[in-house]
RONU-109259 format. One line per 5 residues: number of its first residue (from 1); for each residue z, y, x of C-alpha. Coordinates in nm, 3 decimals. Layout:
N
NUM) Z,Y,X ~ ... $
***
This chain:
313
1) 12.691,6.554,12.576 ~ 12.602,6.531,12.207 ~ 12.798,6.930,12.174 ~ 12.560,7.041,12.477 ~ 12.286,6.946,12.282 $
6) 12.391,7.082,11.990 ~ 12.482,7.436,12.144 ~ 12.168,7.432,12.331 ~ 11.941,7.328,11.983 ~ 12.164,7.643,11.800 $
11) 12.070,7.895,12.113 ~ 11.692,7.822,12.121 ~ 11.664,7.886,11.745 ~ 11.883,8.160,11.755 ~ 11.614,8.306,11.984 $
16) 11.343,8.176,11.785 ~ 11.459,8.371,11.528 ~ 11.504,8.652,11.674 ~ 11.204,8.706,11.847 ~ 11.024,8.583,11.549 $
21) 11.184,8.884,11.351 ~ 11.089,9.149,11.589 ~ 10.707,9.032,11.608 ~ 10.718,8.982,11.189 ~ 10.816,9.361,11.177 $
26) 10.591,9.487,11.430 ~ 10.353,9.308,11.248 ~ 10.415,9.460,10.875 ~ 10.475,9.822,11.079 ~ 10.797,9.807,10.895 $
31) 11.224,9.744,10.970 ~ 11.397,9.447,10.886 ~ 11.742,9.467,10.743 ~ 11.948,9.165,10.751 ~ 12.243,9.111,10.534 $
36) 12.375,8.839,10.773 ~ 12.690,8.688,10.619 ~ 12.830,8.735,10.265 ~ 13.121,8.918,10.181 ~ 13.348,8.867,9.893 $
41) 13.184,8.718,9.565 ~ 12.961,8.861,9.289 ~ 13.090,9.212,9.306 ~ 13.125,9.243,9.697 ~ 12.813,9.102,9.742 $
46) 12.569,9.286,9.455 ~ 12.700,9.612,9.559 ~ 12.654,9.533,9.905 ~ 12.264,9.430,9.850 ~ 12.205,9.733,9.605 $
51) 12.287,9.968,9.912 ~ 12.104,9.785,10.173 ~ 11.782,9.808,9.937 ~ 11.835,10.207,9.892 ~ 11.885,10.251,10.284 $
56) 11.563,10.035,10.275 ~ 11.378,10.213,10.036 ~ 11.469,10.548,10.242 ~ 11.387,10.393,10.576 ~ 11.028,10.211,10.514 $
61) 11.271,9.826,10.530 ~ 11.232,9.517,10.384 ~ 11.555,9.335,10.325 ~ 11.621,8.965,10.380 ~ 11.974,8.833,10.226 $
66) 11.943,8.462,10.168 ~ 12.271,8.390,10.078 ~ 12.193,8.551,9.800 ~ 12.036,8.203,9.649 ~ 12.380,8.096,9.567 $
71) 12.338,8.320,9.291 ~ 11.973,8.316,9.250 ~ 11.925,8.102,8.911 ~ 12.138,8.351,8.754 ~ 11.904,8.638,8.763 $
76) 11.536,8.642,8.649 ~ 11.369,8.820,8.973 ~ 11.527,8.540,9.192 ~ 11.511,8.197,9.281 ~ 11.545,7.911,9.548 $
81) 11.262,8.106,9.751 ~ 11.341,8.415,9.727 ~ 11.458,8.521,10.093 ~ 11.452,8.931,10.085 ~ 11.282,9.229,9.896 $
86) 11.016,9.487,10.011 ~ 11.218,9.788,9.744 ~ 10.905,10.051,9.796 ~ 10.683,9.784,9.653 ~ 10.838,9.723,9.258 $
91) 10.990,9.356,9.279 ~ 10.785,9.234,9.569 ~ 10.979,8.952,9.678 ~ 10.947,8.776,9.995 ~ 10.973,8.377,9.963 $
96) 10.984,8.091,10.216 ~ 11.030,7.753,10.152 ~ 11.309,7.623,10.028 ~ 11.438,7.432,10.364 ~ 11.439,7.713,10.550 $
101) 11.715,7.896,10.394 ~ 11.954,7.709,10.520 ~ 11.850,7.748,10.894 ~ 11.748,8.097,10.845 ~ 12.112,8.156,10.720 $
106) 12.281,8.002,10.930 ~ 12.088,8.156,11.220 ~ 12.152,8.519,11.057 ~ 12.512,8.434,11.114 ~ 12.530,8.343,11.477 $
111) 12.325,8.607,11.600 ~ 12.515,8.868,11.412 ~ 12.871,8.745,11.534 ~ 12.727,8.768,11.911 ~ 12.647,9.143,11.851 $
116) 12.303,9.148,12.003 ~ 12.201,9.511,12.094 ~ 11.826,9.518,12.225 ~ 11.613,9.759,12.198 ~ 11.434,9.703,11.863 $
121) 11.745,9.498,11.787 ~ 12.065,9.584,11.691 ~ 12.392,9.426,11.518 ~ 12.576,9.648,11.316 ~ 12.950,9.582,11.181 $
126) 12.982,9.795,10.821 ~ 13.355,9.717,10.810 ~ 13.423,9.989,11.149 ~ 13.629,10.228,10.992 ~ 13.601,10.597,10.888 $
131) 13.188,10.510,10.926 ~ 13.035,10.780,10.716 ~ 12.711,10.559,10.602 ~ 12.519,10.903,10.535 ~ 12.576,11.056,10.866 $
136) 12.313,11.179,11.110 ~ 12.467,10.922,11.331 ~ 12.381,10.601,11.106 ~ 12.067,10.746,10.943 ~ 11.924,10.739,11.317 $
141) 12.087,10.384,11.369 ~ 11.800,10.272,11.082 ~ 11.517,10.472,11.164 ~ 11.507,10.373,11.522 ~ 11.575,9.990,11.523 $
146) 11.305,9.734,11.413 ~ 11.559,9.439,11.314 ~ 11.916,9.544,11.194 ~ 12.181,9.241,11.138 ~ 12.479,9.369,10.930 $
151) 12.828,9.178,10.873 ~ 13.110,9.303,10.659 ~ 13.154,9.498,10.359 ~ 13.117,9.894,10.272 ~ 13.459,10.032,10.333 $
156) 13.352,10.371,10.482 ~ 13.198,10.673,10.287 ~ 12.913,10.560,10.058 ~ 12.689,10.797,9.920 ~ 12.644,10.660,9.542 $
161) 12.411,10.949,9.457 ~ 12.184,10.739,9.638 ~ 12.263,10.461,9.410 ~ 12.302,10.661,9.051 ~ 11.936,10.786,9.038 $
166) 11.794,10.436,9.126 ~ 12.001,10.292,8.822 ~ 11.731,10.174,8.627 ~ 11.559,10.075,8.913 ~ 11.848,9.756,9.019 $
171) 11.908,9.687,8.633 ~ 11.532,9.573,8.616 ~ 11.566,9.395,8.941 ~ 11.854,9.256,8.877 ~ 11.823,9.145,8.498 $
176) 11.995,8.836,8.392 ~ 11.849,8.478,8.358 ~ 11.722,8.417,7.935 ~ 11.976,8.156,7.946 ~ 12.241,8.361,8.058 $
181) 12.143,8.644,7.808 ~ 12.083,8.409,7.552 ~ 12.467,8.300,7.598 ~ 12.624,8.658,7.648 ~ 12.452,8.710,7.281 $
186) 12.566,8.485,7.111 ~ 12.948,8.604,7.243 ~ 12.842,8.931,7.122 ~ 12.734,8.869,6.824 ~ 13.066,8.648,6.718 $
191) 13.228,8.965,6.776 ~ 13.208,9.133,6.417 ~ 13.292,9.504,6.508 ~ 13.051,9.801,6.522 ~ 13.213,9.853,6.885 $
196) 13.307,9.626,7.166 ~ 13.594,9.706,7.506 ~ 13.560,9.517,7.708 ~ 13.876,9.385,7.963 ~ 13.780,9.247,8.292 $
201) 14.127,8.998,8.319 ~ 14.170,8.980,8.690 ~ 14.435,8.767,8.821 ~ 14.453,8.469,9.142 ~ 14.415,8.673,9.433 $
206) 14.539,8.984,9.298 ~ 14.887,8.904,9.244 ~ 14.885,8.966,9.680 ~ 14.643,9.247,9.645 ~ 14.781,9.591,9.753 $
211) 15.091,9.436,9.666 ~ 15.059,9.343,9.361 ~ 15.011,9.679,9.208 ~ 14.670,9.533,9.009 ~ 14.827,9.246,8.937 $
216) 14.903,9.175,8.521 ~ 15.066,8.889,8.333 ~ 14.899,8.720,8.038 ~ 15.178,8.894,7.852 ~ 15.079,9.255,7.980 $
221) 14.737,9.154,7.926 ~ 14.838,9.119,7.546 ~ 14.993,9.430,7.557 ~ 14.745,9.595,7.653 ~ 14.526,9.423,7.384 $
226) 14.783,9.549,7.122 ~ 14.750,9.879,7.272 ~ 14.383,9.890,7.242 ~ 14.395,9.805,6.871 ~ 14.634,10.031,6.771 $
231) 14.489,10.350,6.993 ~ 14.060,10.276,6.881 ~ 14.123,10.061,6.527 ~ 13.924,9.813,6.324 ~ 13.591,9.949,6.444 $
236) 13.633,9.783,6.800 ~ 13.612,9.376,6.927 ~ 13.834,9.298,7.232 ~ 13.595,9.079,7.530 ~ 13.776,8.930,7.797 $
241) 13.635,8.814,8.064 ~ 13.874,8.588,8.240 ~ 13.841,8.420,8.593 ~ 14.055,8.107,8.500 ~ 14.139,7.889,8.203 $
246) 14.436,7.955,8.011 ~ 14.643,7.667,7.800 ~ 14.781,7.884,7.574 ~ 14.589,8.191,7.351 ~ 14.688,8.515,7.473 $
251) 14.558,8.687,7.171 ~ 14.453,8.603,6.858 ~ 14.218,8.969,6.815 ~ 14.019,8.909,7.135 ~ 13.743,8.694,7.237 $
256) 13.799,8.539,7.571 ~ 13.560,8.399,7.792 ~ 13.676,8.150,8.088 ~ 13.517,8.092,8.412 ~ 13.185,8.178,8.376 $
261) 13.131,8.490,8.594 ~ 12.749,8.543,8.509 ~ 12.783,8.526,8.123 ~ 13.120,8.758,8.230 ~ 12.915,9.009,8.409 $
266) 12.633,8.984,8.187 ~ 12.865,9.042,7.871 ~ 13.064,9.349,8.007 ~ 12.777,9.518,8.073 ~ 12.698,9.498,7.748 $
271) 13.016,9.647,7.625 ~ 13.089,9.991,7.488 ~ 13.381,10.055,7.684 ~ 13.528,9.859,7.978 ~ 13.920,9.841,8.092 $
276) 14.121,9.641,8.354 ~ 14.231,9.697,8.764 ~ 13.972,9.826,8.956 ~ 13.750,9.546,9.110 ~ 13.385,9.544,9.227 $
281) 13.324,9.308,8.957 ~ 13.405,9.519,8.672 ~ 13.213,9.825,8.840 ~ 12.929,9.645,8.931 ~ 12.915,9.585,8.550 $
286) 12.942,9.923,8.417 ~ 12.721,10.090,8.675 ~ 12.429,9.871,8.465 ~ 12.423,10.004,8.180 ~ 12.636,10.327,8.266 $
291) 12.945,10.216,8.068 ~ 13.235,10.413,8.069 ~ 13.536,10.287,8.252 ~ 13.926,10.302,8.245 ~ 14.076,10.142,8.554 $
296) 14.497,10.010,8.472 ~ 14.718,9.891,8.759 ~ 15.021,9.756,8.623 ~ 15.237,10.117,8.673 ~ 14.980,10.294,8.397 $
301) 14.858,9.993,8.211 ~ 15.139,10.078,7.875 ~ 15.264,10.440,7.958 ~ 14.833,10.583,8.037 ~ 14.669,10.762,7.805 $
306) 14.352,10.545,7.812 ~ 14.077,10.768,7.972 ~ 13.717,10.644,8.020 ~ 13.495,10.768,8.307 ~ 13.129,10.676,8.442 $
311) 13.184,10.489,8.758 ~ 13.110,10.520,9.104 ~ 13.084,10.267,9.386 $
***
């Protein structure tokens, strides 16, 4: 009886919800994108948002991704309140309070998984493949639905151009916490070389990933830190920015920095130069600041001439 109820109390503010969204944007006379269930971590999910706000900016949208308060006390614009963005309005965030997130969330999720399609509502999965996300096809998808719910991750054709123009645009809206500045500082600063590269040291996961082809040993990774020193010389530091804690010192000539992905991000994108397998992370982190990128796998990572390029996402 108790799972009856429980169902029933999850239906009824499913609808709630719902219905509340599609009176809200009739209300505002604009759309309502939803980013209804993370994806990934901090790279997944910041490149994610940065494209829903351009699609919103293009389409008269506000955007609501509360999930995003996981992450919120590690950037300045954001915090426990802070459910979406209006993008044509310059930081114009949209708050509730604080114990709604965790319904609102939670309801986001549901009603995406059971695919609504209404007709001022629509749920949209961005994982279908081969979706071109600038086609005539999708650009009519957001100018003719009032409340959009999207699941999944970007894996179809992007259009960064959309993104590149609007760079200084997400590094003001997305600038770092002062303590997390403060802390990425003082790294750089103990780092006395004119120059810094800095090596985004992924490991866990990716020694499955695509097979292992992005995969690196600590011992590569001081390789490749050797290989750095002798091809740029004294005028360059060595960052790492490394997911887990090591017991032993990979390098003596490099400054490593252990789980702490917001100093991490903060830190590379501070950098002159960035290296390391290609990961969201590391090119969420150069598009900031436009810092030129080399991405290794571990076929190139000794034999490569190292080659740095503005990236794209």
């Amino acid at each position: 009886m108790r799972n009856y109820y429980i169902l029933i109390k999850f239906i009824l503010s499913d609808i709630f919800v719902t219905f509340f969204l599609i009176i809200f944007s009739c209300m505002i006379n604009k759309r309502v994108f939803i980013i209804s269930n993370p994806y990934g971590r901090w790279g997944n999910r910041l490149i994610l948002f940065t494209y829903m706000i351009a699609w919103a900016k293009q389409h008269d949208a506000i955007v609501l991704n509360p999930s995003f308060v996981e992450y919120s006390s590690y950037f300045k614009n954001f915090d426990r309140r802070v459910i979406g963005i209006i993008p044509n309005n310059i930081f114009k965030l949209i708050k509730i309070p604080v114990f709604l997130h965790d319904f609102s969330n939670e309801s986001f999720k549901r009603i995406s998984y059971r695919k609504i399609k209404m007709m001022k509502i629509f749920c949209f999965d961005l994982e279908t493949e081969n979706e071109d996300y600038g086609s005539k096809s999708f650009q009519n998808l957001l100018s003719s639905k009032k409340v959009i719910f999207f699941h999944g991750f970007l894996f179809g054709k992007r259009n960064f151009n959309l993104i590149k123009f609007q760079r200084n645009y997400f590094n003001s809206l997305f600038k770092f916490s002062d303590n997390i500045i403060s802390r990425s500082e003082e790294i750089i600063k103990s780092i006395p070389k004119h120059k810094i590269i800095g090596i985004c040291m992924r490991q866990g996961d990716y020694k499955n990933h695509f097979g292992g082809k992005l995969y690196l040993y600590d011992n590569e990774y001081k390789i490749l830190i050797d290989r750095i020193n002798e091809l740029l010389g004294n005028d360059y530091g060595v960052f790492v920015a490394c997911e887990e804690k090591k017991s032993e010192i990979i390098h003596e000539n490099a400054y490593f920095n252990y789980e702490d992905p917001a100093v991490n991000l903060c830190t590379l994108s501070k950098c002159d130069y960035l290296i390391g397998p290609a990961s969201t992370f590391m090119t969420w982190a150069a598009f900031l600041n436009n810092v030129p990128t080399c991405y290794i796998d571990r076929d190139n990572f000794k034999t490569k001439e190292l080659r740095f390029f503005e990236t794209t996402f």
